[in-house]
Each structure stands twice: as C-alpha cells, then as structure tokens.
C-alpha positions in Angstrom: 41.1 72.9 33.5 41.7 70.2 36.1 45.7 68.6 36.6 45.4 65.0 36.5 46.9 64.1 40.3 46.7 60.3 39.9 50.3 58.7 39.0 48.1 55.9 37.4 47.1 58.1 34.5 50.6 59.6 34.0 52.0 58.0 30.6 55.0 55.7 31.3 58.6 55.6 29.5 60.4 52.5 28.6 62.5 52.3 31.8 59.2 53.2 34.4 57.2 50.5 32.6 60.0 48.3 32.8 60.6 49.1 36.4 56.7 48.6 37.5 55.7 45.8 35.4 58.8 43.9 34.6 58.5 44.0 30.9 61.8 44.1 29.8 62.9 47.8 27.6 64.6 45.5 24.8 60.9 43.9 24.7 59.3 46.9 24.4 61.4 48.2 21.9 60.8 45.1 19.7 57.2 44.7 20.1 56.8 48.5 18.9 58.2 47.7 15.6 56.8 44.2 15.1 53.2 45.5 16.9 53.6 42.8 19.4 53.4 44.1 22.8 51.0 47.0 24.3 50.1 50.0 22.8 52.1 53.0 23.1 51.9 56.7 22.0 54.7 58.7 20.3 55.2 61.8 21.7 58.2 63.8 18.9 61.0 60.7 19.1 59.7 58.9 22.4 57.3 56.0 23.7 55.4 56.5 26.4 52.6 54.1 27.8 49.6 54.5 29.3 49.4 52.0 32.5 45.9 50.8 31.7 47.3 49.5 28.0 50.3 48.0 30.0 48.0 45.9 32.1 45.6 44.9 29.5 48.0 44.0 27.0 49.5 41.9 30.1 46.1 40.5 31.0 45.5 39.5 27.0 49.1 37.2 27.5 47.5 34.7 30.3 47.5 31.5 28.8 44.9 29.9 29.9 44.7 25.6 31.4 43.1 22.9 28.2 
C-alpha cells in the first residue's frame, strides 16, 4: 500500500477550501444543505472536499458571454 504524497489529493475542510479557493465557509455550509455548491464527503460529523470537486464545481459557475 502506497501513501498518497500529493497535497492535491488530500481531502480539504471548510477553512482549507476556503483559504485556497476563496469560497467563503458560510457558503459551503449552505450549499451542503441546499446541494448547491461542490461535492463533499462526510467523514463521522465533518465535510471534507476533494480539490478536484472544488475546481469543477468552480469551473461549472463560469457564466459564459450571449
């Protein structure tokens, strides 16, 4: 069995993914219950976030120009 070494494929709390992508916490915390914002996985009581959701779920927001 291999240890994952990358810090990309570490799963992310609600501070860390507020602190690297900006996304508020209160938003996160929202968005779980209305299913709104980027996946997460519950882990006992807590959120965590894989990055690679975090930046699709970001990429899906773009609004594009009409």
């Amino acid at each position: 069995m291999s240890k994952i070494s990358s810090d990309d494929e570490r799963l992310l709390s609600r501070d860390e993914v507020e602190e690297r992508f900006g996304v508020s916490k209160r938003f996160l915390e929202l968005s779980a219950m209305n299913g709104t914002g980027p996946r997460l996985i519950k882990i006992g009581r807590s959120a965590r976030y894989r990055p690679s959701d975090v930046k699709t779920w970001i990429a899906a927001q773009e609004v594009g120009q009409s």
